[in-house]
C-alpha positions as CSV (number, residue, x, y, z in Angstrom):
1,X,0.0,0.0,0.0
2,X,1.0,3.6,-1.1
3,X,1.2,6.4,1.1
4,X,-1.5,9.5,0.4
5,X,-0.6,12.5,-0.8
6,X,-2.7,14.7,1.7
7,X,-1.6,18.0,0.7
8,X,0.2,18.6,-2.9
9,X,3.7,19.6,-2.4
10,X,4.9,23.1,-2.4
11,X,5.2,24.8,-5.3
12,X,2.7,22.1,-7.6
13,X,0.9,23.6,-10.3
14,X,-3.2,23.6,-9.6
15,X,-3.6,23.0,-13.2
16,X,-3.4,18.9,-14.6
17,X,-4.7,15.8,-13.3
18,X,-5.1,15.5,-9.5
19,X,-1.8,14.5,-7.3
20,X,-3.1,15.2,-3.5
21,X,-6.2,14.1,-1.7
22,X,-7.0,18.0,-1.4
23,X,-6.7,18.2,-5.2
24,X,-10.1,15.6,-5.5
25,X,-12.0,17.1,-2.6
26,X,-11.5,20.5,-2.6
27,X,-11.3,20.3,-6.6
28,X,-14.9,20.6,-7.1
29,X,-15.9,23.2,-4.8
30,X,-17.6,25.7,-5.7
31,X,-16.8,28.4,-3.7
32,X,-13.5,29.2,-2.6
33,X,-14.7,29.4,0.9
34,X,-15.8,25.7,-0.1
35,X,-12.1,24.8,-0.7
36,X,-10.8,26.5,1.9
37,X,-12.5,24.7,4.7
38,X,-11.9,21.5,2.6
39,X,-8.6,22.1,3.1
40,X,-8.8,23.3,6.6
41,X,-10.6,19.9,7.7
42,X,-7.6,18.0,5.8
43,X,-5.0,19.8,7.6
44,X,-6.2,19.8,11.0
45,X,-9.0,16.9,11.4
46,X,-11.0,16.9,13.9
47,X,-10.9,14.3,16.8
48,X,-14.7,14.8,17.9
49,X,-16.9,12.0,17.3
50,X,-19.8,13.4,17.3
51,X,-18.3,16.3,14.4
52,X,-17.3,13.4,12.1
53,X,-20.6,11.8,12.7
54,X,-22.5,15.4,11.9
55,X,-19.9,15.8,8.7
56,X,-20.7,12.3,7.6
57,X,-24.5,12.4,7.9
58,X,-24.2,15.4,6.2
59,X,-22.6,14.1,2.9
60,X,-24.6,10.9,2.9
61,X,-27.7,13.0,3.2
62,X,-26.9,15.3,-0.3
63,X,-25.5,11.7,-1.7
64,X,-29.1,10.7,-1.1
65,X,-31.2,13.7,-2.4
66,X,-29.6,14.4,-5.8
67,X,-32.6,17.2,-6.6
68,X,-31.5,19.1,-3.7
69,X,-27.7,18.3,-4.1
70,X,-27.8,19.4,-7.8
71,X,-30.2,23.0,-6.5
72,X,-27.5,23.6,-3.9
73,X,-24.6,23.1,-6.8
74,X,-26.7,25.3,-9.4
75,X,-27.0,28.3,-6.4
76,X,-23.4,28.4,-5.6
77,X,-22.3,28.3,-9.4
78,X,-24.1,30.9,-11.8
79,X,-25.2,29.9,-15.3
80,X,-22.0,31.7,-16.5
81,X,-20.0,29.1,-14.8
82,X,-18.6,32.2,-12.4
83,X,-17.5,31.1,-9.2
84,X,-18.8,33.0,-6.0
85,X,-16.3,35.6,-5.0
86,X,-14.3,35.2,-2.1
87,X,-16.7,36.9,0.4
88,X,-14.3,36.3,3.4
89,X,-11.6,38.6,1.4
90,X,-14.6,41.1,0.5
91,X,-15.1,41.5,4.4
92,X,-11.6,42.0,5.2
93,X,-11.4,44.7,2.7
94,X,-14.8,46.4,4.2
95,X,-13.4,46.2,7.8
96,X,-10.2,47.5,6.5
97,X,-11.6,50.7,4.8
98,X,-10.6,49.6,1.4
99,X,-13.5,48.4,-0.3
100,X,-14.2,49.4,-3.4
101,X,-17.8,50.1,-5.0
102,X,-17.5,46.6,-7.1
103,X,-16.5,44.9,-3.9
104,X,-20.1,46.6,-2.6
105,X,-21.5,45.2,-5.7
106,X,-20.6,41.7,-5.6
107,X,-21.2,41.7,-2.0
108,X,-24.7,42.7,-3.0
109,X,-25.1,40.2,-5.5
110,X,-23.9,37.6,-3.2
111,X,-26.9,38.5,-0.4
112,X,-29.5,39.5,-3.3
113,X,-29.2,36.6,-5.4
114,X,-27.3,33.2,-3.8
115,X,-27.7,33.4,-0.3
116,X,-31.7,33.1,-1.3
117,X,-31.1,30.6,-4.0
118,X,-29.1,28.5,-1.4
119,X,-31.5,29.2,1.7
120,X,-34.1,28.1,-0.9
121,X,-32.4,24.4,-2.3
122,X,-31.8,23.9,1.6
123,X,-35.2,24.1,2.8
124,X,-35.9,21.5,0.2
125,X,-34.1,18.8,0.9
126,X,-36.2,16.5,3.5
127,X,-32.9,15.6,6.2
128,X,-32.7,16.9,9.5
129,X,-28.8,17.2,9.1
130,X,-29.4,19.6,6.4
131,X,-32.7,21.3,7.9
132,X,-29.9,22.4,11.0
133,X,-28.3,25.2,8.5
134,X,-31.5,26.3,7.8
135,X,-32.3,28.7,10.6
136,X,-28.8,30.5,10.9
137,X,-29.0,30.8,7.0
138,X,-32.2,32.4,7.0
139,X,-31.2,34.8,10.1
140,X,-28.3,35.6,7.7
141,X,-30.5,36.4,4.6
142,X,-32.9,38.3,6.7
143,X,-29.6,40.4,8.2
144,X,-28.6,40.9,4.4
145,X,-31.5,42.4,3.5
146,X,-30.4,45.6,5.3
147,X,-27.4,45.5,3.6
148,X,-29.8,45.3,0.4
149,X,-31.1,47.8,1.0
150,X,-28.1,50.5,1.7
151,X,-26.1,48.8,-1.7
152,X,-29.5,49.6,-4.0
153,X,-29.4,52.9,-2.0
154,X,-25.9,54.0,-2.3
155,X,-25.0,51.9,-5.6
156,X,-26.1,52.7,-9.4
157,X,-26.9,49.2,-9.6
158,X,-27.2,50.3,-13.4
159,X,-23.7,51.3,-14.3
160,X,-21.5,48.5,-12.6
161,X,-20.6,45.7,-14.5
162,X,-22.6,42.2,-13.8
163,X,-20.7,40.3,-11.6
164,X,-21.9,36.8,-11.5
């Protein structure tokens, strides 16, 4: 038996076939917050049973409902095959002052458009391991609807480029 390659080695090229374990899992994310936390779980793993148990149901339960699993995948991708900016980076650039009105924009977007699309496909997928992001997701969308509102306020939703 082989070794796994975990982790590609420094310097690989993310182009070309696959040569880590992170390269096949956090390949198809869509999101790079996706990947991130793909990555995250492969370099630290937890140790809490009850975690891997949670993670586990989780993934057999979007195995099981391919509707739901495919309406998730359709609202974190776009019909232009975009990916969902890195909203993590976005906030860091908000908190730091140095936003800039497309940052706004795709911010907007982001709470106008997927977070709706995603609270939606959730809702309709019948597992209680899936029904448990439900209620912080739709606290979040109804928080971003503030937000909403100040970006149609403040933004000439018009003029900016579309961003997803």
């Amino acid at each position: 038996v082989e070794a796994a390659t975990v982790l590609p080695p420094p310097g690989a090229k993310k182009s070309g076939p696959p040569t880590s374990l992170l390269d096949v899992l956090g390949g198809p994310c869509r999101t790079i917050a996706g990947s991130r936390l793909v990555e995250a779980w492969l370099r630290q793993p937890s140790r809490d049973k009850s975690i891997l148990e949670k993670r586990h149901k989780a993934v057999e339960a979007l195995r099981d409902a391919q509707d739901g699993r495919e309406a998730l995948r359709s609202a974190l991708g776009t019909t232009k095959g975009a990916r969902i900016p890195d909203v993590s980076k976005l906030c860091a650039k908000l908190r730091q002052g140095k936003a800039t009105l497309v940052d706004l924009h795709r911010l907007h977007v982001v709470a106008q458009k997927v977070v709706p699309e995603v609270l939606a496909a959730a809702e309709a997928i019948d597992t209680d391991t899936i029904k448990d992001i439900v209620p912080p997701l739709a606290k979040a969308s109804r928080d971003l609807r503030v937000f909403c509102d100040m970006a149609r306020a403040t933004l000439d939703l018009d003029y900016l480029p579309e961003v997803l």
